[in-house]
N, C-alpha and C positions, 0 to 999 in steps of 0.2 A: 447523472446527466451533466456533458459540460455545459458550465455558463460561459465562461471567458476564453477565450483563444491569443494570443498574444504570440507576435511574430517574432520565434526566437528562431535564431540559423543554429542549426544542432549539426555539427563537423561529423566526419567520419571518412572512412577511406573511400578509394574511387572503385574499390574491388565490391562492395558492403552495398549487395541487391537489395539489401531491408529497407523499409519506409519507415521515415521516425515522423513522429506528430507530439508536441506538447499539449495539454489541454489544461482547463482548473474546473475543479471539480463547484459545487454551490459551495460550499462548507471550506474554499480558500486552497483547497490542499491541490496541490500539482502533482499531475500524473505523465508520463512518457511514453505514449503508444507505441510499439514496435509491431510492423506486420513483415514475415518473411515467407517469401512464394516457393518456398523450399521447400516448405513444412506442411505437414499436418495437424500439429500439436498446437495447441494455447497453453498460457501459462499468465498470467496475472503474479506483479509484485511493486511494493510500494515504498518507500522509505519515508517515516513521517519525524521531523525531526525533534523529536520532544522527549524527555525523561527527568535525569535527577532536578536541572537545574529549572524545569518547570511545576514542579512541585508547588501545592496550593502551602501559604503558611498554616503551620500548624498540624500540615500531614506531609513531614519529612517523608518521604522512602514510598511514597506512594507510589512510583511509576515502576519500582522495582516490586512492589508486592503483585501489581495488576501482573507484571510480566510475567511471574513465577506464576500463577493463576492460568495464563494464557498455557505455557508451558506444560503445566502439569493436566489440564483437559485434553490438549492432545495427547500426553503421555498415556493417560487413565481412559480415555474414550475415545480415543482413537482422531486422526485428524479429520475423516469424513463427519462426525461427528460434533466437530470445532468450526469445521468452513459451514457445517449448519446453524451453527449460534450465531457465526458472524452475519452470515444473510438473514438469520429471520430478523434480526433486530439493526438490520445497516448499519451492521460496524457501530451504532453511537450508545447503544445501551448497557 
């Protein structure tokens, strides 16, 4: 659910029928709605900006082992399988 909205002007061409919307999630992170009247499809994706140089002291290379993790359960169980771990537990566990 968003909490915050914040009037940012998001550019694009004059041709570009999509509706764009900023939002912020409770948990800080920003997401960029796109709706197009074109489609039928959804598609959700996120970019969150954090890896090596967020790393807690004392657990070097942790954001690369989580990755590889991530990685190898869709490889091994398939991705319907993986989009189910990330909903039952909201992305935070």
């Amino acid at each position: 659910m968003a909490v915050g909205k914040s009037e940012v002007e998001i550019l694009k061409p004059r041709t570009d029928a999509r509706e764009y919307r900023r939002i912020v999630l409770a948990n800080s992170l920003e997401a960029l709605l796109i709706s197009d009247p074109e489609t039928d499809k959804v598609a959700a994706s996120m970019n969150v900006s954090v890896g090596y140089f967020s790393d807690p002291d004392g657990l070097e290379g942790l954001a690369h082992f989580l990755g590889r993790c991530c990685r190898s359960l869709k490889r091994f169980f398939g991705f319907v399988y993986f989009l189910f771990l990330c909903c039952s537990f909201s992305g935070i566990r």
